[in-house]
VEXMI-936411 format. One record per residue (C-alpha): residue number from 1; x, y, z. Coordinates in steps of 0.05 Angstrom, whole numbers, padded with zeros to 5 digits. Example, Ala and Ser with C-alpha at 12.3 -4.5 7.8 and 13.67 -1.06 7.14 Angstrom:
! VEXMI-936411
+-----+--------+--------+--------+
:   i :      u :      v :      w :
+-----+--------+--------+--------+
:   1 :  00246 : -00090 :  00156 :
:   2 :  00273 : -00021 :  00143 :
+-----+--------+--------+--------+
//
This chain:
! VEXMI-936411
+-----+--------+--------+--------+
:   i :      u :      v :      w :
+-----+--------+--------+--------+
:   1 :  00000 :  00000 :  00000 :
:   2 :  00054 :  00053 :  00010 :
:   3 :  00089 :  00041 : -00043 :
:   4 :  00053 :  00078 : -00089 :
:   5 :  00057 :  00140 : -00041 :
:   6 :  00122 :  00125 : -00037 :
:   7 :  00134 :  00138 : -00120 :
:   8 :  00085 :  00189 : -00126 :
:   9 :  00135 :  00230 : -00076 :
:  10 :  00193 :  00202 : -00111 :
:  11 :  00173 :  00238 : -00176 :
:  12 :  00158 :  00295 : -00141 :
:  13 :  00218 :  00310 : -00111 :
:  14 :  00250 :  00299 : -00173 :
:  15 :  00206 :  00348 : -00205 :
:  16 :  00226 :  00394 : -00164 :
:  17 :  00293 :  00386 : -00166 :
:  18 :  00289 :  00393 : -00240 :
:  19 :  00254 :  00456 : -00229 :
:  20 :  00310 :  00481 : -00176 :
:  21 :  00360 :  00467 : -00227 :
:  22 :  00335 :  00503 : -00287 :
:  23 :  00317 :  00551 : -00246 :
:  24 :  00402 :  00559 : -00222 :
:  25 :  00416 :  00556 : -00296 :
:  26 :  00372 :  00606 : -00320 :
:  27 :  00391 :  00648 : -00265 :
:  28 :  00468 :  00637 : -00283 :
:  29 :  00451 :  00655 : -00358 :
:  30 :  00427 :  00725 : -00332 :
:  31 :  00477 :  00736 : -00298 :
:  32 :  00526 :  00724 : -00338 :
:  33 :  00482 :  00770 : -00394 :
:  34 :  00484 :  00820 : -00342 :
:  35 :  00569 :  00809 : -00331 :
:  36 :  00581 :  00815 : -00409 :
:  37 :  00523 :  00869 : -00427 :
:  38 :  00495 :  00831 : -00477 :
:  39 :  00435 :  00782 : -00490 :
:  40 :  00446 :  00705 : -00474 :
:  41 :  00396 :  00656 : -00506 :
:  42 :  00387 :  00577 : -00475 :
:  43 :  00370 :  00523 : -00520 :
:  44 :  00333 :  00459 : -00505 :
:  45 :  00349 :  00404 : -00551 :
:  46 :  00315 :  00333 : -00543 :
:  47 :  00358 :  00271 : -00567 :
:  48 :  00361 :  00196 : -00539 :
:  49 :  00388 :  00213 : -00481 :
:  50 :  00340 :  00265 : -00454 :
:  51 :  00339 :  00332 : -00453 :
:  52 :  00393 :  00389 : -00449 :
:  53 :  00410 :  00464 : -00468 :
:  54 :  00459 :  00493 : -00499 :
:  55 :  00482 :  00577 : -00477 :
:  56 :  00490 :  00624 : -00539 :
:  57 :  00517 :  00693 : -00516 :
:  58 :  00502 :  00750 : -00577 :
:  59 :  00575 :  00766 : -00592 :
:  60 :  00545 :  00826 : -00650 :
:  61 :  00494 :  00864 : -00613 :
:  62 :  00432 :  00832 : -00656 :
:  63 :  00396 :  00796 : -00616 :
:  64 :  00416 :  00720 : -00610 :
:  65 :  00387 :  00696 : -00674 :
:  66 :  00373 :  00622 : -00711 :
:  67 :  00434 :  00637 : -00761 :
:  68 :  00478 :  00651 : -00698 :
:  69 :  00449 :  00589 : -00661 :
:  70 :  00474 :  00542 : -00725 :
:  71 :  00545 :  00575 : -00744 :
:  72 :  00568 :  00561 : -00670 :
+-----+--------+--------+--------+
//
């Protein structure tokens, strides 16, 4: 009987630590925006493996665009 209780609060503590860590990384990538003056852009890519982002920084004052996402 408590073992469904049990994973129900397993995946919610792993929700939230999901949340808590985007959260830190998003947090870092404004920072960082604000330390350099300039806009930084995150990028989720799904592959086999899961999930993960990628940090772009706008090196020419444009905007972080889709043609500076694919030259780097």
């Amino acid at each position: 009987m408590a073992v469904p209780q049990f994973l129900g609060g397993l995946d919610r503590s792993r929700g939230w630590a999901a949340a808590r860590y985007l959260a830190a990384r998003m947090a870092a990538a404004r920072a960082y925006a604000v330390l350099r003056s300039s806009h930084v852009a995150l990028r989720f890519v799904e592959d086999r493996s899961g999930i993960s982002f990628q940090t772009f920084v706008d090196d020419n004052q444009n905007g972080v665009r889709t043609s500076d996402i694919a030259a780097a």
